[in-house]
C-alpha positions in Angstrom: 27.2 224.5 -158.8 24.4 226.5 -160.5 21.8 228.1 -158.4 18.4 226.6 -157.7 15.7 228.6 -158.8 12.3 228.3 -157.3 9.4 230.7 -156.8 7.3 230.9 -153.5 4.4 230.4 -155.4 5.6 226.7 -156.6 6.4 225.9 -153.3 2.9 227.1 -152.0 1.2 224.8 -155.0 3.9 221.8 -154.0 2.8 222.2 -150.5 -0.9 223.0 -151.1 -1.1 219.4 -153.2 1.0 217.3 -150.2 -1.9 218.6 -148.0 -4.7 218.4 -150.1 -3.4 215.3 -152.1 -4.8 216.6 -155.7 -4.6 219.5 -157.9 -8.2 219.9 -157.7 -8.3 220.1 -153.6 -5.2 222.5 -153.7 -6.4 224.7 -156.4 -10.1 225.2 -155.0 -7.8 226.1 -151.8 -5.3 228.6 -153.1 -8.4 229.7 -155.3 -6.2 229.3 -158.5 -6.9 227.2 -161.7 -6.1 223.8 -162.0 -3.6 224.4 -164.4 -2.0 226.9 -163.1 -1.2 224.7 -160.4 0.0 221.8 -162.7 2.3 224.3 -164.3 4.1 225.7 -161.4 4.6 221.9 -160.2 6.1 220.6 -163.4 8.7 224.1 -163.3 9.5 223.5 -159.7 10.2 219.6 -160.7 12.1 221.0 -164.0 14.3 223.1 -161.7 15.0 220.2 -159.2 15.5 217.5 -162.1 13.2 214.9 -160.1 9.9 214.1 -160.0 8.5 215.2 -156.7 4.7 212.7 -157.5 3.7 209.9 -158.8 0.7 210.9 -160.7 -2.5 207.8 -159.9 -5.2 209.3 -161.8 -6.5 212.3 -160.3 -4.5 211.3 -157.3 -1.1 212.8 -156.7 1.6 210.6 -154.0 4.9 211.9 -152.8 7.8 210.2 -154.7 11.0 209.8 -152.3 12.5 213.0 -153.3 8.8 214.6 -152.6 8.6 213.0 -149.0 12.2 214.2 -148.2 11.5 217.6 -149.2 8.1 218.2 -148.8 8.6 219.0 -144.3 11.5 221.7 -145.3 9.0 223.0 -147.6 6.5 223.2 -145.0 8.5 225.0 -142.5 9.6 227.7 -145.1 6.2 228.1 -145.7 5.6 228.8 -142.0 8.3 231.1 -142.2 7.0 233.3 -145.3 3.8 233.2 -143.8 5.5 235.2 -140.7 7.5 237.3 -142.7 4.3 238.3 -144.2 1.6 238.9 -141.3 5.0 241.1 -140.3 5.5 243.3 -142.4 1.8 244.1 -142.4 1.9 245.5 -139.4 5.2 247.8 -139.5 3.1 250.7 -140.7 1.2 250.4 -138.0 3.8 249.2 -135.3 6.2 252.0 -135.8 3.7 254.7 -134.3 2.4 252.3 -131.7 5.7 252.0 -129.6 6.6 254.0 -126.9 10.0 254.8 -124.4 9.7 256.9 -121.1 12.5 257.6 -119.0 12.0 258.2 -115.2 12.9 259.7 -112.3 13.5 257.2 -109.7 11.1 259.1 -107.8 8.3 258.3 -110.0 5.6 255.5 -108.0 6.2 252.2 -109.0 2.4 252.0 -108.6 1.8 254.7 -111.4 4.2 252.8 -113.8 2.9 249.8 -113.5 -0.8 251.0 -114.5 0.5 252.7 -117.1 2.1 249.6 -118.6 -1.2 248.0 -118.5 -3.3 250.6 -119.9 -0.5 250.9 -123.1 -0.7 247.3 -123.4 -4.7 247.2 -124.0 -3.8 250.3 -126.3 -1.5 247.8 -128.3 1.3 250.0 -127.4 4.7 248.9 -126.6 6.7 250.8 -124.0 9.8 250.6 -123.2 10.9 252.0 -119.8 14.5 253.9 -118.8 15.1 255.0 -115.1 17.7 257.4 -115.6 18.8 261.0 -114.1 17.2 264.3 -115.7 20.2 265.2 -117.8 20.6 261.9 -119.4 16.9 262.1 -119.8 16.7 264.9 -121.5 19.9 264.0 -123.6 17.8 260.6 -124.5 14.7 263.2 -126.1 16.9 265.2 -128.3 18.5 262.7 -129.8 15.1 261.0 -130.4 15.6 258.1 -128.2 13.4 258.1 -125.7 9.7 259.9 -126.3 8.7 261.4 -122.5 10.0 262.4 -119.2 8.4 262.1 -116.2 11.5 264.1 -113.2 11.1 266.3 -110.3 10.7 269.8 -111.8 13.6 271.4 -111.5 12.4 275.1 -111.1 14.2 276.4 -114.1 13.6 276.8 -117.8 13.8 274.1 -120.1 14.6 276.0 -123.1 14.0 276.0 -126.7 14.3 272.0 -126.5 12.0 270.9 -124.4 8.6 271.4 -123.2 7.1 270.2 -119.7 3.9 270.1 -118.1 3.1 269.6 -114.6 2.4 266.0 -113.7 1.4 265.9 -109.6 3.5 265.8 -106.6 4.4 263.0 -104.2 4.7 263.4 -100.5 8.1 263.6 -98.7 9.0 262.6 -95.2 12.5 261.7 -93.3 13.4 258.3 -92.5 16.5 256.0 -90.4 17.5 253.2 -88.9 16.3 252.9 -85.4 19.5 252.7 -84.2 20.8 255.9 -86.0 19.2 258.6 -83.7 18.8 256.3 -80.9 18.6 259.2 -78.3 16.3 261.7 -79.6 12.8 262.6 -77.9 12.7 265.9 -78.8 12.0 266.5 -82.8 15.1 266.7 -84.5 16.4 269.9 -86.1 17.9 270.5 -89.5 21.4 270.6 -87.7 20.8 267.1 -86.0 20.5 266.2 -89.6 23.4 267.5 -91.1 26.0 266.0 -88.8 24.6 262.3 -89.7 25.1 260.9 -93.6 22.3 261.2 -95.8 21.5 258.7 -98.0 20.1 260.6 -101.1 18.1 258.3 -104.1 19.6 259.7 -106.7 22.9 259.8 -109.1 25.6 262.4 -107.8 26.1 263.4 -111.0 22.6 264.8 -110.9 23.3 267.7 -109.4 20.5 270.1 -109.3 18.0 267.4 -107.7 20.6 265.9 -105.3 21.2 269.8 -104.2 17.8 270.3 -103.4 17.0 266.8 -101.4 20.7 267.5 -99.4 20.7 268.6 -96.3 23.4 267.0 -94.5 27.0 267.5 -95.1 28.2 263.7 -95.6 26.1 262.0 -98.1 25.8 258.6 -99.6 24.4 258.2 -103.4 22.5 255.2 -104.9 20.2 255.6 -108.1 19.0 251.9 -106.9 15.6 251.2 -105.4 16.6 248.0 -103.4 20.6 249.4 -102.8 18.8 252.8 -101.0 16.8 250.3 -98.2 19.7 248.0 -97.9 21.8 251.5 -96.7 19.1 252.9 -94.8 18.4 249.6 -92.9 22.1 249.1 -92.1 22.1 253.1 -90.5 24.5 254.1 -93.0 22.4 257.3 -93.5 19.2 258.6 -93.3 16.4 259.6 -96.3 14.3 262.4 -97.4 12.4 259.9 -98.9 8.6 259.9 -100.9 5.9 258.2 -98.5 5.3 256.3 -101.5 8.6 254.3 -100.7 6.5 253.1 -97.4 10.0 253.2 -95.6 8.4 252.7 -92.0 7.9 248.8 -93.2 11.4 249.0 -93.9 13.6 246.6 -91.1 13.9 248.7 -87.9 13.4 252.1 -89.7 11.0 254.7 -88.8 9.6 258.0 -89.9 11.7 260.7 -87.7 10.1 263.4 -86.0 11.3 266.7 -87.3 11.3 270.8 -86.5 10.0 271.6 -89.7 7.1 268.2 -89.4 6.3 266.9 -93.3 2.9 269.0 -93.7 3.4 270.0 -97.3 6.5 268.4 -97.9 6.6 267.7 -101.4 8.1 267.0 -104.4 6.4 268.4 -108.1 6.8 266.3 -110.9 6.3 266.9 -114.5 6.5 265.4 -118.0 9.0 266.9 -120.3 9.4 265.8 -123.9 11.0 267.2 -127.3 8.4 269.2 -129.0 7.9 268.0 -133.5 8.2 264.5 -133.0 7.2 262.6 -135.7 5.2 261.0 -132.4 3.4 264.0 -131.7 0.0 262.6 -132.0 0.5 260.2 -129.6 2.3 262.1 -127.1 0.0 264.2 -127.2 -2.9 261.5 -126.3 0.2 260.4 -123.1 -0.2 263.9 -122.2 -4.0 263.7 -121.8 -3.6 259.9 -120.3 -0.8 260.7 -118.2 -2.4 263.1 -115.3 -6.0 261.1 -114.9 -3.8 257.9 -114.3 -1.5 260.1 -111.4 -4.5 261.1 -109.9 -6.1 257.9 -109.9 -2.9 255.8 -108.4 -2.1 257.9 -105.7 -6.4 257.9 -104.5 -6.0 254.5 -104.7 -2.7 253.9 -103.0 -3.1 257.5 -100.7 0.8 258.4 -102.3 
């Protein structure tokens, strides 16, 4: 069987008269001449081999055949007309989408503004919570566009560039029933011959290193999987006061030797330097600190 061959602009003047019900109507509509229309009508019935009107007049009415094919018609229609508004904006849409990967440090608070303020921009983002290395693996292959980790107190090399972002407070949290005996402030030792619970992947070594302090520790990269372990006394947490772990079930902030005046944790914003994105990571860079600074007045992080 032979291929039927129709144009979209027949099936815009078939659908155009079905709405419109005459040539006149449709053509004043689709701002084409009458004739025109009449012409792609006949060539659309020519290539069917039915009529798709009756022709009364001036007036046209669906034949059988018409009323039968007349809703698929619409539909495709629909259909072109998505496929159109579309692909006007992919020139535009392929600058106006971001990804950021995160520490899982990084305030929930601060995220969640930033979501909103890249919606109003019409900016897509797309967020990763993921450990530094795989991070910075993500940004040199070109998948992911910014950073936001823990500085790491090295260089970043050739490949990256960072900027410093803010810090967030760190204090020491347990269970309740996990130093049920101590008055006194507890020293680093105590610590290190109880688990520690430590919120990040093991396999991200340089950050877990600096957050250990005890000698048994317990991993999780898992926001709700951390409190479940700290709740249960499985370990304790050098945790950000962000976290609010003192809400937590029957977990308090301890009382240390070395208190958690200027505790902290610096975090920065690293990303892969001649992306084709530059000019909007460069307006993230800008956004980025005001919005830090602003979240953590308003929730005192």
């Amino acid at each position: 069987m032979s291929s039927l061959l129709y144009s979209f602009a027949q099936l815009e003047a078939f659908t155009a008269v079905v709405e419109h019900g005459s040539l006149m109507q449709a053509a004043i509509r689709l701002g084409k001449d009458r004739t025109t229309l009449r012409d792609l009508i006949d060539f659309l019935e020519d290539g069917l081999g039915y009529p798709l009107f009756i022709r009364e007049g001036r007036t046209l009415r669906l034949t059988p055949e018409g009323e039968q094919l007349q809703r698929q018609a619409h539909l495709l229609m629909r259909q072109v007309k998505a496929f159109e508004a579309f692909a006007r904006k992919v020139p535009d849409g392929a600058s106006q989408q971001a990804t950021l990967v995160y520490d899982p440090f990084t305030p929930r608070a601060f995220l969640r503004a930033l979501i909103g303020v890249m919606a109003d921009r019409g900016t897509r983002l797309s967020l990763i919570g993921a450990s530094r290395d795989v991070a910075e693996d993500l940004l040199a292959k070109g998948q992911a566009d910014l950073g936001i980790f823990q500085a790491r107190n090295r260089s970043v090399g050739n490949e990256m560039e960072w900027r410093a972002l803010g810090a967030i407070d760190m204090d020491f949290y347990a269970s309740t029933a996990l130093f049920p005996s101590a008055e006194q402030p507890l020293s680093l030792l105590d610590l290190s011959l109880v688990p520690q619970v430590i919120m990040h992947s093991a396999s991200d070594e340089p950050v877990a290193r600096r957050l250990q302090i005890s000698g048994h520790t317990l991993f999780t990269s898992e926001p709700g999987m951390l409190r479940e372990l700290v709740e249960q006394g499985c370990g304790w947490g050098f945790l950000p006061t962000h976290f609010a772990a003192e809400t937590w079930r029957n977990v308090r902030a301890l009382r240390t030797e070395v208190g958690n005046q200027g505790i902290g944790q610096t975090m920065v914003t690293i990303w892969k330097p001649g992306s084709d994105k530059r000019v909007m990571i460069e307006e993230l860079l800008t956004l980025l600190p005001t919005l830090w600074r602003k979240k953590t007045r308003e929730c005192g992080l």
